[in-house]
C-alpha positions in Angstrom: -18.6 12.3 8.9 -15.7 13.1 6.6 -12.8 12.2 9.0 -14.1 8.6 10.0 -14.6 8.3 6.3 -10.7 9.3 6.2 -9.6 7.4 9.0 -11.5 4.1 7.6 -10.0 4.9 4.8 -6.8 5.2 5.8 -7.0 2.0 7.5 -8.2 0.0 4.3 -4.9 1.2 2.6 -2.5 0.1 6.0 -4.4 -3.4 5.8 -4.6 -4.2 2.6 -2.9 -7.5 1.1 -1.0 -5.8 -1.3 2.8 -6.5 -1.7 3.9 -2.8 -1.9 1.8 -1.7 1.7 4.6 -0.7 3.2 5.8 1.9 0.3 2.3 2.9 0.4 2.2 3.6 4.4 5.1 6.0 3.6 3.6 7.4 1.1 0.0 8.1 2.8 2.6 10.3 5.7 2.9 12.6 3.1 -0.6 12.6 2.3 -2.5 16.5 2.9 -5.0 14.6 4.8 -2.7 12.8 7.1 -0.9 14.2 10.3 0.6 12.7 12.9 -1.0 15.7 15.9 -4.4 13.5 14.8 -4.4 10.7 17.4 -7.4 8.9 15.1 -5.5 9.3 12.2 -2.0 8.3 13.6 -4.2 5.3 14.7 -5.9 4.8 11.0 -2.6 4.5 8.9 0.4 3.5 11.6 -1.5 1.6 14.1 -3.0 0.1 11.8 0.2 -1.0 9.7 1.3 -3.0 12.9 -1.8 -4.9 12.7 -1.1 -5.8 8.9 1.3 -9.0 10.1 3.1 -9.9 6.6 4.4 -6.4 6.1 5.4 -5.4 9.3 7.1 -8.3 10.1 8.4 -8.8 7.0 12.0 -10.9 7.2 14.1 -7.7 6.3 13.0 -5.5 9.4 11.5 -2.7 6.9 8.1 -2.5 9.0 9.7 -2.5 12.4 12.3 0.2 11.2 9.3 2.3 10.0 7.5 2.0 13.1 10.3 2.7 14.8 11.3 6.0 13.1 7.5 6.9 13.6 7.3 6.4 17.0 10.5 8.8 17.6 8.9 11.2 15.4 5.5 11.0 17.2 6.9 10.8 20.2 7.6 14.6 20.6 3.8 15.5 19.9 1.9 12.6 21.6 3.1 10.5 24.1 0.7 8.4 24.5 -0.4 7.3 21.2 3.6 6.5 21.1 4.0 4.3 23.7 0.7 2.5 22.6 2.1 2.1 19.4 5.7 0.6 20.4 4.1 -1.8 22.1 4.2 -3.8 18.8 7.9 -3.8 19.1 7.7 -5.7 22.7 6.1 -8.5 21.4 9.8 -10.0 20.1 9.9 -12.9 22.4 6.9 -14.2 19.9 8.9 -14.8 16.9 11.9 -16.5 15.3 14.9 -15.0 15.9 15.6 -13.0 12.8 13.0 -11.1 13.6 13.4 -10.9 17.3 16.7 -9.7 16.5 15.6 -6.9 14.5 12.3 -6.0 17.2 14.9 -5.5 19.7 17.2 -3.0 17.5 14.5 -0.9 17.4 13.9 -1.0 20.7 17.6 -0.4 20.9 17.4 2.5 19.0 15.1 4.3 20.7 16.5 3.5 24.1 19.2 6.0 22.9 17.2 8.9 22.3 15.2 11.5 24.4 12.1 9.6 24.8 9.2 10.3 26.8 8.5 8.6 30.1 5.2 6.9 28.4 7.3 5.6 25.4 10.4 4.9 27.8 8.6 2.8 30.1 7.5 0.7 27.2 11.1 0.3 25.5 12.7 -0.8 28.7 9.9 -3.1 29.1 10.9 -4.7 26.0 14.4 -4.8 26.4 14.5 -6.9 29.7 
């Protein structure tokens, strides 16, 4: 009972149509409640995040850096969560080309590090 209640919870706050989501999201990683070895919660907050279009493709890049440095970070504990969640990244051929641009940086960006094969498979997708 209590965890759904957490993860729904979690979720309300990734979704919600508030102009500071994104500071909030960072925030709720610190959260006692929160860890990223908790597939359902990973999926509550960061999954979720993706799924909240204004912030995380917001013209600055802020929410596809974010997801970018979560995704290394989570990663290491669960690679398939990971590669489920960079497949938000892949989607760059979708929008203008600010933001395109700064999709594929990310992408960049984890290209260079020790990835997983999951995750790897997906960033390589996305940068051909």
């Amino acid at each position: 009972g209590d965890a759904l209640v957490l993860n729904k919870w979690f979720s309300v706050q990734a979704l919600a149509n508030l102009p500071d989501v994104l500071d909030r999201v960072k925030a709720l990683i610190e959260h006692p409640d929160f860890t990223l070895s908790n597939p359902n919660r990973c999926r509550s907050l960061i999954s979720a995040f993706t799924m909240n279009a204004a912030p995380f493709h917001a013209e600055n890049g802020e929410g596809y850096e974010f997801i970018g440095k979560m995704l290394a970070e989570l990663d290491a504990l669960n690679p398939q969560i990971s590669s489920r969640m960079g497949s938000s990244l892949i989607q760059w051929r979708r929008f203008g080309d600010n933001r395109a641009t700064l999709m594929k940086a990310e992408l960049q960006k984890l290209s260079e590090m020790k990835l997983s094969d999951d995750l790897f498979e997906i960033v390589q997708r996305g940068l051909k």
